[in-house]
VOLO-647864 format. One record per residue: residue in three letters; z, x, y of N, C-alpha, C in turn. Coordinates in Angstrom, 1 decimal. Last residue first. Example, Ala and Ser with C-alpha at 12.3 -4.5 7.8 and 13.67 -1.06 7.14 Angstrom:
2
SER; 7.1; 12.8; -2.2; 7.1; 13.7; -1.1; 7.9; 12.9; 0.0
ALA; 7.8; 13.2; -5.7; 7.8; 12.3; -4.5; 7.8; 13.2; -3.3
***
This chain:
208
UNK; -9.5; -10.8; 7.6; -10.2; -10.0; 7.3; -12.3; -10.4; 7.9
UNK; -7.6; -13.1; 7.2; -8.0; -12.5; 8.1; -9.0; -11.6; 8.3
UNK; -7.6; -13.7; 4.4; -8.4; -14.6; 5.4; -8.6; -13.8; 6.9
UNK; -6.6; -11.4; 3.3; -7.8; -11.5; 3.2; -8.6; -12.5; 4.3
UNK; -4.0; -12.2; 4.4; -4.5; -11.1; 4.7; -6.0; -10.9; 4.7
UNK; -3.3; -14.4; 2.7; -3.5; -14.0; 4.7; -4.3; -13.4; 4.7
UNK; -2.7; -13.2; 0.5; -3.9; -14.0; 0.6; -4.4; -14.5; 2.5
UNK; -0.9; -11.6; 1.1; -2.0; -11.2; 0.3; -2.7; -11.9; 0.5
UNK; 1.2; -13.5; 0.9; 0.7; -12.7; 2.2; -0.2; -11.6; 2.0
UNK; 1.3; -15.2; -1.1; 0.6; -15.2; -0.2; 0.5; -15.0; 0.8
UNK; 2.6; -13.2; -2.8; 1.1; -13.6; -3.0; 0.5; -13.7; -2.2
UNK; 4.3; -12.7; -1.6; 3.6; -11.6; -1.6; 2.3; -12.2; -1.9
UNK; 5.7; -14.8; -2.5; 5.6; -14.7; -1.4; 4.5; -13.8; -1.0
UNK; 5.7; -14.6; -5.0; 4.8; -16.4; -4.8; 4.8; -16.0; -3.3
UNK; 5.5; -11.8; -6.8; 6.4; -12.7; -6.4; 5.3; -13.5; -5.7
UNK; 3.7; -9.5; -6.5; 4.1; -10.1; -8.6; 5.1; -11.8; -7.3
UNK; 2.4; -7.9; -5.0; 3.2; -7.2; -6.0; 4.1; -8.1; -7.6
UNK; -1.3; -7.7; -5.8; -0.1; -8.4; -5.4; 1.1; -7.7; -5.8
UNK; -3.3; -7.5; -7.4; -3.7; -7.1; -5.6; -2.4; -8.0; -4.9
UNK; -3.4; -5.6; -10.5; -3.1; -7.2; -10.0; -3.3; -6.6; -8.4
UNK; -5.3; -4.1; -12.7; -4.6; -4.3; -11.8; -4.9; -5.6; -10.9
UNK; -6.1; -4.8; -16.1; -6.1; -5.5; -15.0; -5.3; -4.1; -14.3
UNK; -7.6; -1.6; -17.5; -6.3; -2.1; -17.2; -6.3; -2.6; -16.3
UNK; -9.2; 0.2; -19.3; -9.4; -0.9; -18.8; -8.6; -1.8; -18.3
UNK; -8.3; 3.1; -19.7; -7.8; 2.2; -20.8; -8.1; 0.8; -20.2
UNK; -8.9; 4.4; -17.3; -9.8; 4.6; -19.2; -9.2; 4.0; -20.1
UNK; -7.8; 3.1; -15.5; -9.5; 3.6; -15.7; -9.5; 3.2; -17.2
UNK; -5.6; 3.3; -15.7; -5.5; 2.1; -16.0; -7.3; 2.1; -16.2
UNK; -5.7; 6.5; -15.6; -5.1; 5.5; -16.9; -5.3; 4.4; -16.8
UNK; -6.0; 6.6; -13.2; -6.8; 7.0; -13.8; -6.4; 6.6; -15.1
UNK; -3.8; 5.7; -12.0; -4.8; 5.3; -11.8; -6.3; 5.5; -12.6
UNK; -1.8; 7.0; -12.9; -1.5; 5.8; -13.5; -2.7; 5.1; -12.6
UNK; -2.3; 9.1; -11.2; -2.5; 9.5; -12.7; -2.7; 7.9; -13.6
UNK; -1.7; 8.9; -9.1; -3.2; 9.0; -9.1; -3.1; 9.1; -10.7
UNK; 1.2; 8.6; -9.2; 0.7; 7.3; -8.7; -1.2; 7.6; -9.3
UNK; 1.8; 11.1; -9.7; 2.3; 10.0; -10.9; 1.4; 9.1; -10.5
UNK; 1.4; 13.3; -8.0; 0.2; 12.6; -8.8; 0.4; 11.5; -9.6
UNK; 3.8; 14.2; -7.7; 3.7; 15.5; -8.4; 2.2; 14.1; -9.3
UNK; 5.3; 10.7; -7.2; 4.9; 12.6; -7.3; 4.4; 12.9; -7.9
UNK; 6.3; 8.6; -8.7; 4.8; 8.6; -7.8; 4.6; 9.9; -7.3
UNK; 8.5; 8.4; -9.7; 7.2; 8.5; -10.3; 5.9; 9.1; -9.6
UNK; 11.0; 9.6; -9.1; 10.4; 9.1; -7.9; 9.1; 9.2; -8.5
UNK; 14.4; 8.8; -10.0; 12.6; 9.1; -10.3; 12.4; 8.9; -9.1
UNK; 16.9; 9.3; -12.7; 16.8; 9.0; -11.0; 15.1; 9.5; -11.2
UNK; 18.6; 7.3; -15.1; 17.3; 8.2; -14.8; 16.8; 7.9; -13.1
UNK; 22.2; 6.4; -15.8; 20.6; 6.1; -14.4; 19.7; 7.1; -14.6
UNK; 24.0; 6.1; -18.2; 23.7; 6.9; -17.1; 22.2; 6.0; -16.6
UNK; 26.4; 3.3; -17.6; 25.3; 4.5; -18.7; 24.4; 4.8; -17.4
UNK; 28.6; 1.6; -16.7; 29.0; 3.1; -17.3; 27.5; 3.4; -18.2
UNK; 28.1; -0.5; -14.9; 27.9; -0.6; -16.6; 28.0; 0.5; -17.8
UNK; 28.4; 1.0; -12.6; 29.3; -0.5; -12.8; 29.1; -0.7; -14.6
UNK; 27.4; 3.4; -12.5; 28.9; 2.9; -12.5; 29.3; 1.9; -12.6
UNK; 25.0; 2.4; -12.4; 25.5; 3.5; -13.5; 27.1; 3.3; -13.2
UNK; 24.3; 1.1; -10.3; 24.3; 0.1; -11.7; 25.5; 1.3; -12.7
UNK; 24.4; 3.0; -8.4; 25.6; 1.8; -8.3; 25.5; 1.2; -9.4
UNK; 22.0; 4.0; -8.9; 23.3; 5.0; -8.9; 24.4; 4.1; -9.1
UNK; 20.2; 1.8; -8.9; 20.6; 2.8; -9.8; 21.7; 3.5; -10.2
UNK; 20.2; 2.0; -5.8; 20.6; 0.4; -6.9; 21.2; 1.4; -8.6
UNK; 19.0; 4.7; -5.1; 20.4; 4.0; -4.5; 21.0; 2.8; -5.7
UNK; 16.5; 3.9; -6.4; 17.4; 4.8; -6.8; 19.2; 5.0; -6.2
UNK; 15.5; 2.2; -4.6; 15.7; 1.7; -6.1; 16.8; 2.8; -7.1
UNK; 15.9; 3.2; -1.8; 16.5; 1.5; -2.2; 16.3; 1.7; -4.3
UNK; 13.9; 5.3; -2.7; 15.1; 5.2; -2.2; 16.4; 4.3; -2.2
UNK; 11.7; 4.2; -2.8; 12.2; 4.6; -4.0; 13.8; 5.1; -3.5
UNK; 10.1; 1.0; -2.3; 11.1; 1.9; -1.9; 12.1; 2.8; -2.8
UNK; 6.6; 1.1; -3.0; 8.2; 0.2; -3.2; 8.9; 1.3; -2.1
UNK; 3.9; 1.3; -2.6; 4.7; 0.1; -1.4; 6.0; -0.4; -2.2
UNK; 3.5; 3.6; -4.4; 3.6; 3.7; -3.1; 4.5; 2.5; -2.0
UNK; 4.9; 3.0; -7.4; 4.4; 2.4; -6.3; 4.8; 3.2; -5.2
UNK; 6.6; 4.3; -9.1; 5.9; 5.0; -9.1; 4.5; 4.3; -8.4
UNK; 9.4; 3.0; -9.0; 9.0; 4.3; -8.0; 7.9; 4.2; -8.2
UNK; 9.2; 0.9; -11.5; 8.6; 0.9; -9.9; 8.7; 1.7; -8.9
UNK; 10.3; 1.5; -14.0; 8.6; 1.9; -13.4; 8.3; 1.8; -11.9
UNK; 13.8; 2.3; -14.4; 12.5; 1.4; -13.8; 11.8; 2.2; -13.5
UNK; 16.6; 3.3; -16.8; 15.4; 3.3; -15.3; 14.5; 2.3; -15.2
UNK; 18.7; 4.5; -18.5; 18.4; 3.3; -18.4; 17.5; 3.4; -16.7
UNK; 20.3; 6.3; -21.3; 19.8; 6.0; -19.8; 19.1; 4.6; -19.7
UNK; 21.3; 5.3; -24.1; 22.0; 6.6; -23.6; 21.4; 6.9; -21.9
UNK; 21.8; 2.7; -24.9; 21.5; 3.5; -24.4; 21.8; 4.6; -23.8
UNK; 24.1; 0.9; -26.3; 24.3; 1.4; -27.0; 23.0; 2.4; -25.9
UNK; 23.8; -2.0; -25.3; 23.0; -2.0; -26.6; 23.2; -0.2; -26.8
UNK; 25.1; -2.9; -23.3; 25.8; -3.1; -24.4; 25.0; -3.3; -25.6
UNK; 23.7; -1.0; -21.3; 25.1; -0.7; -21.7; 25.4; -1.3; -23.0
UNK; 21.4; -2.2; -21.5; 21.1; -0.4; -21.7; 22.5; -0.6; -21.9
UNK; 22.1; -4.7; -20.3; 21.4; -4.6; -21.6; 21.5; -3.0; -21.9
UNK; 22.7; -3.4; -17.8; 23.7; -4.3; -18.1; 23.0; -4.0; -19.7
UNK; 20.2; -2.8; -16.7; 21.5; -1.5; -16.7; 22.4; -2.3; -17.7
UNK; 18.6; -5.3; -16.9; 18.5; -3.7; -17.5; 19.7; -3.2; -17.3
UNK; 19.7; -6.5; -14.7; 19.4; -6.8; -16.1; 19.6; -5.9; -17.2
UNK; 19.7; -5.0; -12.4; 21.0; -5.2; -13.2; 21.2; -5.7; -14.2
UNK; 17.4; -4.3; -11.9; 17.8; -3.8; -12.4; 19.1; -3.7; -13.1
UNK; 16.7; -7.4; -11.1; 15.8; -7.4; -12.3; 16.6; -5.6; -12.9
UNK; 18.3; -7.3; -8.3; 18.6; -8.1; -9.7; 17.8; -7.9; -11.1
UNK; 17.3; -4.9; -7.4; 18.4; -5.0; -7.9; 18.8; -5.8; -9.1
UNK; 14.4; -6.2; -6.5; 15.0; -4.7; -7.7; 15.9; -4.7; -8.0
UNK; 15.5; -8.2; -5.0; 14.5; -8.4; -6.0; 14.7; -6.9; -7.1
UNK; 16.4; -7.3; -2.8; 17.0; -7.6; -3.9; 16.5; -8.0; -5.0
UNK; 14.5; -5.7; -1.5; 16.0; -5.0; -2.5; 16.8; -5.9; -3.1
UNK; 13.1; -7.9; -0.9; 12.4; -7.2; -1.7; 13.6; -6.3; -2.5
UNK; 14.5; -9.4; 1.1; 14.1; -9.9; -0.5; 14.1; -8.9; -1.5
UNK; 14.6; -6.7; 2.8; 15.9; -6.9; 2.6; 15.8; -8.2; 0.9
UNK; 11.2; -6.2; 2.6; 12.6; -6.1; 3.2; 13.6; -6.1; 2.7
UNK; 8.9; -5.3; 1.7; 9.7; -4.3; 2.0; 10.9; -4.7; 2.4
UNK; 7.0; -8.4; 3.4; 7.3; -7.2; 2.1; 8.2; -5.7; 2.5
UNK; 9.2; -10.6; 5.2; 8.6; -9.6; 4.5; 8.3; -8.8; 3.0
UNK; 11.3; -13.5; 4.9; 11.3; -12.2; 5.3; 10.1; -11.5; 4.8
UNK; 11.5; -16.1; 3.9; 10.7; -16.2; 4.8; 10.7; -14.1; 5.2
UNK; 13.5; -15.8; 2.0; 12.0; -15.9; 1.7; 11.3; -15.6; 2.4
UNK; 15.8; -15.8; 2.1; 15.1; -14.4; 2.2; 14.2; -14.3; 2.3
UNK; 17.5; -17.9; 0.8; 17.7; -17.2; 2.3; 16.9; -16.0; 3.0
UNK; 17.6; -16.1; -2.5; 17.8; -17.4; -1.8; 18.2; -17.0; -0.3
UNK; 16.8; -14.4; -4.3; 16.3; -14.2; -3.1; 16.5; -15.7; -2.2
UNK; 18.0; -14.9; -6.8; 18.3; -13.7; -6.1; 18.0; -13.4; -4.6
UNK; 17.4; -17.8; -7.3; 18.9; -17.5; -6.8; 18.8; -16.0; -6.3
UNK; 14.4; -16.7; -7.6; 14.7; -17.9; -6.6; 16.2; -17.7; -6.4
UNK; 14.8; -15.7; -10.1; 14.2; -14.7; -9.1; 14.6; -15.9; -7.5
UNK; 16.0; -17.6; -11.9; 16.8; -16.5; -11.7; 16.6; -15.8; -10.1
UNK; 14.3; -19.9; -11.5; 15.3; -19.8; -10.7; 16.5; -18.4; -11.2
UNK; 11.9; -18.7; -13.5; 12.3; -17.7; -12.2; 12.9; -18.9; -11.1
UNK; 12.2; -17.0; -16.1; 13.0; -18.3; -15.8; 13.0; -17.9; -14.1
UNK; 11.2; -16.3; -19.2; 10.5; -16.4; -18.3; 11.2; -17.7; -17.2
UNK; 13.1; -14.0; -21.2; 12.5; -15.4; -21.1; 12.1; -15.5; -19.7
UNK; 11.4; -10.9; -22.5; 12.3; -11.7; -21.9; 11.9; -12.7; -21.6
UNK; 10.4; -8.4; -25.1; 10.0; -9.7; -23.8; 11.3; -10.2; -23.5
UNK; 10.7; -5.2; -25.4; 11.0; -6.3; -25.5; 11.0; -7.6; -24.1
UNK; 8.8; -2.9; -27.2; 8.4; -3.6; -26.0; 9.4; -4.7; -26.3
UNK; 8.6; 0.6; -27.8; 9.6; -0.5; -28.6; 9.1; -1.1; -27.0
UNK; 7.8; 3.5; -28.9; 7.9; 3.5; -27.6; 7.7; 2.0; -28.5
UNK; 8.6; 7.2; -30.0; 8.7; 5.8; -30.7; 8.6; 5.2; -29.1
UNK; 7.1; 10.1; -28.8; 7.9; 9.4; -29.1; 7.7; 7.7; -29.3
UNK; 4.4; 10.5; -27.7; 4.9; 11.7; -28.9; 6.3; 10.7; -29.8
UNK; 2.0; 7.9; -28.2; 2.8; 8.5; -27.5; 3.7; 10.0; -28.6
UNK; -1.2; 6.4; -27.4; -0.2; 7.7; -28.2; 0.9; 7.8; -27.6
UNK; -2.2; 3.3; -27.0; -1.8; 4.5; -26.3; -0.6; 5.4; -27.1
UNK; -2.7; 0.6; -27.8; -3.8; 1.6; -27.9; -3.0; 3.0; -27.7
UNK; -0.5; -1.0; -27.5; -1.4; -0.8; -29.3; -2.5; 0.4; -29.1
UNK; 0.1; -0.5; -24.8; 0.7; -0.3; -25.9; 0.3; 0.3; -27.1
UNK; -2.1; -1.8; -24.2; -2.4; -0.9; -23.6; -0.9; 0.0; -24.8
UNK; -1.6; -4.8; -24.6; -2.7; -4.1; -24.9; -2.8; -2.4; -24.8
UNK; 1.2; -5.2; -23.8; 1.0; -5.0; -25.1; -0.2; -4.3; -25.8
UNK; -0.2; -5.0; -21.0; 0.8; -4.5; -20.9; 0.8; -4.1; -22.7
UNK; -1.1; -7.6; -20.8; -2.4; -6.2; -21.0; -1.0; -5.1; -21.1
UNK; 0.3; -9.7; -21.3; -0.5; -8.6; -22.7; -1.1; -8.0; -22.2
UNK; 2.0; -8.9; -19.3; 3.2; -8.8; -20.2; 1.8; -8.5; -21.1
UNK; 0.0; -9.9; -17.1; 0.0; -8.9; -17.0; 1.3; -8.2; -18.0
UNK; -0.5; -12.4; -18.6; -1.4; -11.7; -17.9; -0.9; -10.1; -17.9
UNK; 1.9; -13.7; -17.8; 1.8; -13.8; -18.7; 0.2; -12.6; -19.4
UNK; 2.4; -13.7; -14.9; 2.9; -13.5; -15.6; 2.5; -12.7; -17.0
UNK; 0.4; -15.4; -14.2; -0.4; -13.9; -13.8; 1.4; -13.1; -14.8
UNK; 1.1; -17.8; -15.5; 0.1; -17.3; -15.7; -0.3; -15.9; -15.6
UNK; 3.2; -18.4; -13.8; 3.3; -17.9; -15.1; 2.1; -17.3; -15.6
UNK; 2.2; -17.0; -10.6; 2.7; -17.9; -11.1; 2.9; -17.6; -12.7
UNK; 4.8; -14.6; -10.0; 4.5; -16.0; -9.7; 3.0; -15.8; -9.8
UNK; 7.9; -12.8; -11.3; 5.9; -13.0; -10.8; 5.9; -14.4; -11.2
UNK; 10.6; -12.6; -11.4; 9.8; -12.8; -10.0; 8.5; -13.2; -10.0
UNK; 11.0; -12.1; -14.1; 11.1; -13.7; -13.6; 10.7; -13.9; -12.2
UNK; 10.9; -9.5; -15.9; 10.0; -10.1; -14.2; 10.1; -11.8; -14.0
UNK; 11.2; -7.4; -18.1; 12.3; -8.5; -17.1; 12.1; -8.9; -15.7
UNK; 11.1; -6.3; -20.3; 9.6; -7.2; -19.4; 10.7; -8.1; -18.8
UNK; 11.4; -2.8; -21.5; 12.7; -4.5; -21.4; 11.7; -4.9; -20.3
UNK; 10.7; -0.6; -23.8; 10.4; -1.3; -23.1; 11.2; -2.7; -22.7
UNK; 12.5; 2.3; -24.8; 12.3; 0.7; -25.4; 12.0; 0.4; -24.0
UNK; 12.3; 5.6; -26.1; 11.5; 4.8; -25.1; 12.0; 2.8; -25.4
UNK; 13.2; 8.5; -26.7; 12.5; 7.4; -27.8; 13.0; 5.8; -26.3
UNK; 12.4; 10.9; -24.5; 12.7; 10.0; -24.9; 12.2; 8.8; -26.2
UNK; 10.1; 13.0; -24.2; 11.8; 13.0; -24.1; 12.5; 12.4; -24.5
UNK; 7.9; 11.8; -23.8; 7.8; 13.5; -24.3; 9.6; 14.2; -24.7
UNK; 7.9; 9.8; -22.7; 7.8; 9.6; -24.4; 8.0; 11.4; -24.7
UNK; 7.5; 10.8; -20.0; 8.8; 10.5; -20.4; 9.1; 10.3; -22.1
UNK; 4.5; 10.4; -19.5; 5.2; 11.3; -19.1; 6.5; 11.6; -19.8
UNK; 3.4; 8.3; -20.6; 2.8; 9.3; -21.2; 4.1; 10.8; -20.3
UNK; 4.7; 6.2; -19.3; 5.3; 6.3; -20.4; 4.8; 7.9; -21.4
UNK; 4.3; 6.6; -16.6; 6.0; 6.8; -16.8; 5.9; 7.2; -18.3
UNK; 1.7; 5.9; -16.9; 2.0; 7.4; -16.8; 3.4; 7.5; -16.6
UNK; 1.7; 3.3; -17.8; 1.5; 3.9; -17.9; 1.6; 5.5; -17.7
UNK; 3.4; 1.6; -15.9; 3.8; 1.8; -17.1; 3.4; 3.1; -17.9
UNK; 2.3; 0.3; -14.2; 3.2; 0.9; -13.4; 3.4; 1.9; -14.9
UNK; -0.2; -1.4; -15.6; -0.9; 0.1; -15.0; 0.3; 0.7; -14.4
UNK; 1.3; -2.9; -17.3; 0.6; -2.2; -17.7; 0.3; -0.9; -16.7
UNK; 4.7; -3.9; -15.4; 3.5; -4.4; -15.7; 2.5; -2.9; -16.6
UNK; 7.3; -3.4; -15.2; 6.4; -4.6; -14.3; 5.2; -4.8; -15.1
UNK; 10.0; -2.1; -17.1; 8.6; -2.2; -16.8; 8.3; -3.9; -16.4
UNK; 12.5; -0.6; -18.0; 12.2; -1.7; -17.0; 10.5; -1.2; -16.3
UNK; 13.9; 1.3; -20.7; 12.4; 1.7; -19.4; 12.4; -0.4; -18.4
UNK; 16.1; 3.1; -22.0; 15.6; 1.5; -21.8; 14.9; 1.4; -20.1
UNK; 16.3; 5.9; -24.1; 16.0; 5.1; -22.6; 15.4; 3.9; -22.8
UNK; 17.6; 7.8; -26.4; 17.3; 6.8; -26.3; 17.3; 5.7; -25.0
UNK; 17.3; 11.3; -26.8; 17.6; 10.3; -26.6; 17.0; 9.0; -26.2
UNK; 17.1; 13.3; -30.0; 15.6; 12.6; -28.9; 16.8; 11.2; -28.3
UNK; 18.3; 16.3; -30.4; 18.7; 15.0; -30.7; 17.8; 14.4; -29.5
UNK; 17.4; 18.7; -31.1; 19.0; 18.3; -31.6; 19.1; 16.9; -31.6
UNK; 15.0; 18.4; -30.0; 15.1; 19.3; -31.3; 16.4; 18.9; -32.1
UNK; 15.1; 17.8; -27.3; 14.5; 17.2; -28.6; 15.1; 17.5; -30.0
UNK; 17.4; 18.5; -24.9; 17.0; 19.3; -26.3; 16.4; 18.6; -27.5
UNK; 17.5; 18.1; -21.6; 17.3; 17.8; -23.0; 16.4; 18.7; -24.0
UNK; 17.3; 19.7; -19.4; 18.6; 19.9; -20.1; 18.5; 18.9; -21.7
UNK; 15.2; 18.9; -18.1; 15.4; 20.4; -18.4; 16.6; 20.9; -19.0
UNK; 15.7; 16.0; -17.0; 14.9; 16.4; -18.6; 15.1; 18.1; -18.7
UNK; 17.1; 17.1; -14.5; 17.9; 16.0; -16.2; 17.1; 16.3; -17.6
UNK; 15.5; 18.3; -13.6; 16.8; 18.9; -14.1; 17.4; 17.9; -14.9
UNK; 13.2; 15.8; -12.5; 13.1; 17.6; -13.7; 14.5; 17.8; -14.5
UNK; 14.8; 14.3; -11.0; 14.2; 14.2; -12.6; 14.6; 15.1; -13.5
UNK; 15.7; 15.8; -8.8; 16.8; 15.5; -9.8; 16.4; 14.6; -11.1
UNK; 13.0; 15.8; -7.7; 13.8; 17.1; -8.6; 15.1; 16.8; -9.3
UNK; 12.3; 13.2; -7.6; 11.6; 13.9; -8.5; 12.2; 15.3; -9.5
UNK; 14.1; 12.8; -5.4; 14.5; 12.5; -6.7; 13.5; 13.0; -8.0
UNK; 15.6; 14.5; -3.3; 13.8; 14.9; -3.8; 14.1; 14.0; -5.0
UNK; 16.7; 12.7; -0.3; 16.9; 13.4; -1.6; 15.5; 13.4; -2.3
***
């Protein structure tokens, strides 16, 4: 499925003008953030939810929640755009991926790793009254937008509010939020955020 095109046709049925709805955005970090937010603030009054108990260690944590705030205070948007932190507890990320560790990037961890950080979100977007509820991470080439838009469809019916289906990384999403993290000076991290990935990132280079 084109989820890009079952984007479009959602937003080609909103009417600013009558009424700006209200989306709870699941953001990783500053540079995923960026061109979801310059794209979508065009539609949405926007609240940010920082629900990553996966990044390891707190530090790169903590890192990438203010450039994230940095990039905030600097960047226009047409619509209101609202950042809420979360507590930082990763035997949440540790019970989601118990039995899994030793698996890859892209695997069977990794869907559940989106799952559980999306059923945060879908769950909060329900009993705060949101009218949709999505995540930044399509808009990575090494996620699976498939697995996250699948997770999606199943949150929308378990917590009854609707799922924004995406595939960010089209139509240049991915080269855009590169060129955004350009001119707004924006760490990018060389991991995807978890203590495994870390260090098979760090292999990697030793092989090299």
């Amino acid at each position: 499925m084109n989820y890009q095109l079952k984007l479009e046709e959602i937003l080609s049925k909103i009417d600013v003008k009558e009424y700006t709805p209200k989306l709870l955005l699941h953001a990783c970090c500053g540079p995923c953030s960026s061109y979801v937010l310059e794209y979508l603030s065009n539609y949405f009054e926007i609240t940010i939810l920082y629900y990553n108990p996966n990044i390891y260690p707190e530090v790169e944590y903590l890192r990438r929640l203010n450039e994230l705030k940095m990039f905030l205070k600097k960047f226009k948007t047409k619509n209101k755009v609202t950042l809420i932190e979360c507590n930082y507890n990763t035997k949440e990320y540790d019970n989601a991926v118990n039995g899994l560790e030793s698996l890859g990037e892209r695997s069977k961890r990794c869907y559940n790793c989106y799952n559980f950080r999306m059923d945060a979100s879908a769950k909060y977007a329900s009993e705060n009254n949101f009218d949709y509820f999505t995540t930044t991470l399509s808009i990575s080439p090494y996620k699976n937008s498939s697995w996250i838009n699948e997770i999606g469809e199943k949150l929308e019916s378990k917590y009854n509010v609707k799922f924004l289906y995406s595939d960010f990384k089209k139509k240049n999403g991915y080269k855009r939020s590169l060129e955004l993290s350009r001119e707004y000076n924006l760490y990018r991290q060389d991991y995807c955020g978890c203590i495994y990935s870390k260090k098979e990132r760090e292999k990697s280079y030793e092989s090299v």
